[in-house]
C-alpha positions in Angstrom: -18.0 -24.2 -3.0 -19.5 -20.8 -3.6 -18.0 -18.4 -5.7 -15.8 -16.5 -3.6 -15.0 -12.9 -2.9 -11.1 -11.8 -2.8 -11.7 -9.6 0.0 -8.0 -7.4 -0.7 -6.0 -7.6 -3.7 -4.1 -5.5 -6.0 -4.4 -5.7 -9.5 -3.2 -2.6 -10.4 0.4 -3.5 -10.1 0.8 -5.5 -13.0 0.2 -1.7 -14.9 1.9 0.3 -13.3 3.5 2.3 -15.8 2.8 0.5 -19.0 0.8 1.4 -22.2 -2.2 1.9 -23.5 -3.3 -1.3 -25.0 -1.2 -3.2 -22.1 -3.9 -1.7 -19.4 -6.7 -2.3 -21.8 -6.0 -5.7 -21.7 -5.5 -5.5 -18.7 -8.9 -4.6 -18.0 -10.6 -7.3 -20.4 -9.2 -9.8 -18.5 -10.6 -9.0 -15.4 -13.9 -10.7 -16.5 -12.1 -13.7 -16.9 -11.0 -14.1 -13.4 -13.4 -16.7 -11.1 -14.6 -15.1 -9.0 -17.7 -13.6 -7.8 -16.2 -10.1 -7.0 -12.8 -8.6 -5.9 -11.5 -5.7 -4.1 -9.0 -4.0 -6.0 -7.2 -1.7 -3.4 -4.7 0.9 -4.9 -1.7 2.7 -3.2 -1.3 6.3 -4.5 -2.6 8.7 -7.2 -1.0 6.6 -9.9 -3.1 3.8 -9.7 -6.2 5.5 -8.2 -7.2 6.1 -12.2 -6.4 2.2 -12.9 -8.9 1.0 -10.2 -11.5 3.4 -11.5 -11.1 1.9 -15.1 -11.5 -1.4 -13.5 -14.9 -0.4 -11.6 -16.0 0.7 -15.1 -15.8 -2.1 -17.0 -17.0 -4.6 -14.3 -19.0 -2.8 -11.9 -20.6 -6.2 -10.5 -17.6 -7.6 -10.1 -14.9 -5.0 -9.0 -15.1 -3.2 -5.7 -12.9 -0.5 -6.5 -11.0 0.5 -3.3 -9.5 4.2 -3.2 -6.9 5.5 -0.1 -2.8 6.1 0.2 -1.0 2.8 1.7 1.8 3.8 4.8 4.4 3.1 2.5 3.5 6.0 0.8 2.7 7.9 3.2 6.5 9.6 3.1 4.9 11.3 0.1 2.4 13.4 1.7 2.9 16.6 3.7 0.5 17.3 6.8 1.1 21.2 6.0 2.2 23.6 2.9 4.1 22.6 0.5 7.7 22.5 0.3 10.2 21.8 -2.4 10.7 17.7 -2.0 14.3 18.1 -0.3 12.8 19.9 2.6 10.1 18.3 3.1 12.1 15.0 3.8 14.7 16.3 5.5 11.8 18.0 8.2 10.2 14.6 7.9 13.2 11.9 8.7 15.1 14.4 10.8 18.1 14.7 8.5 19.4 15.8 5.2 20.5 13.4 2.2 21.2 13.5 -1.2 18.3 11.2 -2.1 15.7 12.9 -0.8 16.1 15.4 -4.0 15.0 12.1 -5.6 12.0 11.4 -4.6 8.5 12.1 -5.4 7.2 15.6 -4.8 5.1 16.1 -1.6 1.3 15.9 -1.5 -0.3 18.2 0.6 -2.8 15.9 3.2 -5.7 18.1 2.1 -5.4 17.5 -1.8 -4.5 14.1 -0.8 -8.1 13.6 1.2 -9.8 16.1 -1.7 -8.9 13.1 -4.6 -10.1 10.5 -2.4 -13.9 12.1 -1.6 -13.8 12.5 -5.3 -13.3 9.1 -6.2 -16.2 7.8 -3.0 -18.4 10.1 -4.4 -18.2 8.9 -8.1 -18.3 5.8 -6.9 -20.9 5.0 -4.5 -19.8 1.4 -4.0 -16.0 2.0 -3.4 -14.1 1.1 -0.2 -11.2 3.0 1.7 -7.6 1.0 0.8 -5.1 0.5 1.1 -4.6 2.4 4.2 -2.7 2.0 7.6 0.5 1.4 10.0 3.8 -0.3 9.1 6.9 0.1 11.5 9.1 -2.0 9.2 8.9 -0.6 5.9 11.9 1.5 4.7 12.1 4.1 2.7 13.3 2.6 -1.4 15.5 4.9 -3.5 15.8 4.1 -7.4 19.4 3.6 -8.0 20.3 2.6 -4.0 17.0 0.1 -3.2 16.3 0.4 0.6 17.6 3.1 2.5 17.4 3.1 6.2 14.8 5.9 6.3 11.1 5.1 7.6 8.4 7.5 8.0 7.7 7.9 11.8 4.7 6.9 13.2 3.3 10.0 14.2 3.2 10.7 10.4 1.5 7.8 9.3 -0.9 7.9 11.6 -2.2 11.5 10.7 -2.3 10.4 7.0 -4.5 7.2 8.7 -6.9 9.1 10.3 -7.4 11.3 7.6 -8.5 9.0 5.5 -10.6 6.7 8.0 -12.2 9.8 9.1 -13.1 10.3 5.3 -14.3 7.3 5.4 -16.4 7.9 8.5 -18.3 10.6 6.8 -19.1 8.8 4.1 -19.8 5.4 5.5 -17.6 3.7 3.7 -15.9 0.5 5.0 -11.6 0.1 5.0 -8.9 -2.3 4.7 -6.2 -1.3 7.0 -2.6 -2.6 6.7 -1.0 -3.2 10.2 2.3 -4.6 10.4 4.7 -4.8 13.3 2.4 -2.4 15.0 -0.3 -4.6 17.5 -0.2 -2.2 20.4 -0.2 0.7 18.6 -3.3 -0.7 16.2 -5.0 -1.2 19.5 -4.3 1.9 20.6 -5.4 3.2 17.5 -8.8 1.9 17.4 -9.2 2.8 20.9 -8.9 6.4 20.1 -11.1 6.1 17.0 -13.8 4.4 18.7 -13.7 7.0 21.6 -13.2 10.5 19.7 -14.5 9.8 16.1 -17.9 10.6 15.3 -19.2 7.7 12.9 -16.1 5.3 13.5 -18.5 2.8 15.4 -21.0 2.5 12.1 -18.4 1.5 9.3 -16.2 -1.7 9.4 -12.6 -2.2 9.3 -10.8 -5.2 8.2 -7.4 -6.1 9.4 -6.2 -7.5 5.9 -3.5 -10.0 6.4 -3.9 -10.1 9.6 -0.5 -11.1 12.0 -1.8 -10.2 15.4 -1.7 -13.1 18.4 -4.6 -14.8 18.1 -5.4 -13.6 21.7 -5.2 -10.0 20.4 -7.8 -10.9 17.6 -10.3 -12.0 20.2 -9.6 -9.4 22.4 -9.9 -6.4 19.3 -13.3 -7.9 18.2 -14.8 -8.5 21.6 -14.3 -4.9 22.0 -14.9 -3.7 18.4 -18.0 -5.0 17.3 -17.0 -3.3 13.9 -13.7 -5.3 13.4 -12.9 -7.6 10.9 -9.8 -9.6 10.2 -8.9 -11.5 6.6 -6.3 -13.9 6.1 -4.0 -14.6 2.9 -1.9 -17.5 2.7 0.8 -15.1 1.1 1.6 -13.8 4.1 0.0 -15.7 6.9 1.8 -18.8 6.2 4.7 -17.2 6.9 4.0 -17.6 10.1 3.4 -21.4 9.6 0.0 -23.7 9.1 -0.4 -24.4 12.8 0.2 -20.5 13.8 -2.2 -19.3 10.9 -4.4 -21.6 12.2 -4.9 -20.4 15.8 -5.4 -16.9 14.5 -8.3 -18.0 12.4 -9.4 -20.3 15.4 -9.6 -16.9 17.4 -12.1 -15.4 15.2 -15.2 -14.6 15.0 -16.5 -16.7 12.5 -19.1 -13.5 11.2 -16.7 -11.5 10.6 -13.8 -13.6 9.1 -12.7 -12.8 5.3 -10.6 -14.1 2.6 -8.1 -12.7 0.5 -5.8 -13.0 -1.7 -3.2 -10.1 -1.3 -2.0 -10.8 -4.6 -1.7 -8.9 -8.3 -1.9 -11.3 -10.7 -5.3 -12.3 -12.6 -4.4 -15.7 -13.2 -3.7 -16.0 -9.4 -6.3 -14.2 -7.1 -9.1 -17.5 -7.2 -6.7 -19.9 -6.6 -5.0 -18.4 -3.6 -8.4 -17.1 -2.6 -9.5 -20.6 -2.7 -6.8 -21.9 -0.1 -7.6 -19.4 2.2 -11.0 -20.2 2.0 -10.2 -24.0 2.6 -7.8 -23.2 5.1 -10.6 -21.4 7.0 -12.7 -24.5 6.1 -10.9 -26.7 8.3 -11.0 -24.8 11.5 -14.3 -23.6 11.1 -16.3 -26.0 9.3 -17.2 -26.9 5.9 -20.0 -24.3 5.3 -17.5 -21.4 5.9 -16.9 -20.4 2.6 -20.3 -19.5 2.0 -20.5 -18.1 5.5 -17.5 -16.3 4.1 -19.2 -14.8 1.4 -22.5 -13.5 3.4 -19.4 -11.7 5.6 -18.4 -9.6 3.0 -21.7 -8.2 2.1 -21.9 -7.3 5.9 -18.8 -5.9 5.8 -19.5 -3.1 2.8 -22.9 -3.2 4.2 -24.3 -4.2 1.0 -27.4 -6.7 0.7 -26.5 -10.5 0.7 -27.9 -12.8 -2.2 -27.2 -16.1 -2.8 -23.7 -16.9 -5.1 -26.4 -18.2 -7.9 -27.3 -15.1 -8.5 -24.3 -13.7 -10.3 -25.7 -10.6 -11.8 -27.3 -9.2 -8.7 -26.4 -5.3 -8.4 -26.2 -3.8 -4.9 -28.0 -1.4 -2.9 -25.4 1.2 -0.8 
């Protein structure tokens, strides 16, 4: 089997918040991982910096991925700035106690401004973790969950914000959908039909849970569409189910991942996938596999024996 590419994965979270000589270590051991490359995503601004270190060290081997997930997307103001308390209350409708609690707003524009700094440093870099997620509540410190989510209208701004940024860079993106099929069609509809550029990057629906019909459907009309698997959450859905989705694929533009943070972890669960994948679509997937993700960040394809090639934007 060729050595594989983790298509979505974050690292990062093993460090959030811990010490020097923990990330550094951090860092060396990313060279230790087997595989041929992974794409770190991040979340927010604080592990933005920790991606970046990682695309340092092992810029043949990490694709460092730069955007603000949904379930952040609470944190970020469309407008001016407001003290934290108002913000949220404007945002959820309401007033609460926690609110004073959490983190201080981001204006959109800063928010966009930190992310064209990071694709223009690095030339190679993707657009992640970005996206829609209706179930995700809002977590407090001391309470955990509260019953606040960030409405839909507001995620989607901060999405296409950044997949716009994206668009005028030509950089590719791993979007995040979850409980939200119709509107992600919707979505891309919109993109495709008022977004200059939107047609010439790609987008992969990481961790896909769409009906398989939907999947055909999306790429037969979005030639730019690509959909990834991880058994961490596609098996929720049981073998058989996960199955049917990747059955429903097209096999060019089917990618595997890992969604998961630990080094010791990514290539094995990377591997699965890849022989899950194996048994619906044949046996020479993986390496088909692999020639999809250099299409994908529109990179040139060489063979998995070549290990220290270095690619072209």
């Amino acid at each position: 089997m060729p050595a594989l590419l983790d298509a979505h994965c974050h690292p990062a979270e093993e460090v959030r918040g811990a010490g020097v000589e923990a990330v550094d270590a951090w860092v060396r051991a990313a060279g230790d991982v087997p595989l041929q490359q992974v794409w770190a995503m991040s979340t927010d601004v604080h592990d933005h910096p920790l991606v970046a270190r990682l695309a340092d060290a092992w810029p043949d081997k990490v694709v460092p991925c730069f955007g603000f997930h949904p379930w952040v997307a609470h944190t970020i103001s469309l407008g001016d700035v407001q003290d934290a308390r108002s913000h949220y209350a404007a945002l959820f409708g309401s007033d609460d106690d926690v609110f004073s609690q959490l983190p201080p707003p981001l204006p959109l524009r800063e928010a966009i401004a930190r992310l064209e700094a990071y694709l223009v440093a690095y030339p190679q870099a993707l657009v992640g973790e970005v996206g829609v997620d209706r179930s995700f509540r809002i977590r407090e410190p001391e309470r955990g969950l509260t019953r606040w989510q960030t409405p839909l209208e507001h995620q989607i701004a901060v999405l296409d914000a950044q997949v716009q940024l994206a668009c005028r860079h030509q950089r590719s993106v791993s979007m995040h959908s979850v409980r939200a099929a119709g509107v992600t069609v919707a979505w891309l509809e919109r993109m495709k039909a008022s977004v200059s550029g939107f047609g010439e990057i790609n987008i992969d629906l990481h961790s896909c849970t769409l009906s398989p019909e939907t999947i055909r459907q999306v790429q037969q009309r979005h030639p730019n569409i690509f959909v990834s698997f991880s058994t961490a959450v596609n098996l929720r859905a049981g073998r058989e189910r996960l199955c049917e989705q990747i059955r429903a694929c097209d096999p060019e533009r089917l990618l595997c991942e890992s969604d998961w943070h630990a080094w010791d972890e990514l290539a094995s669960r990377t591997n699965d996938m890849a022989q899950c994948v194996a048994e619906v679509h044949g046996h020479d997937m993986p390496e088909r596999m692999v020639r999809c993700s250099y299409a994908f960040t529109k990179r040139r394809y060489v063979s998995h024996y070549d290990m220290r090639t270095h690619y072209r934007v």
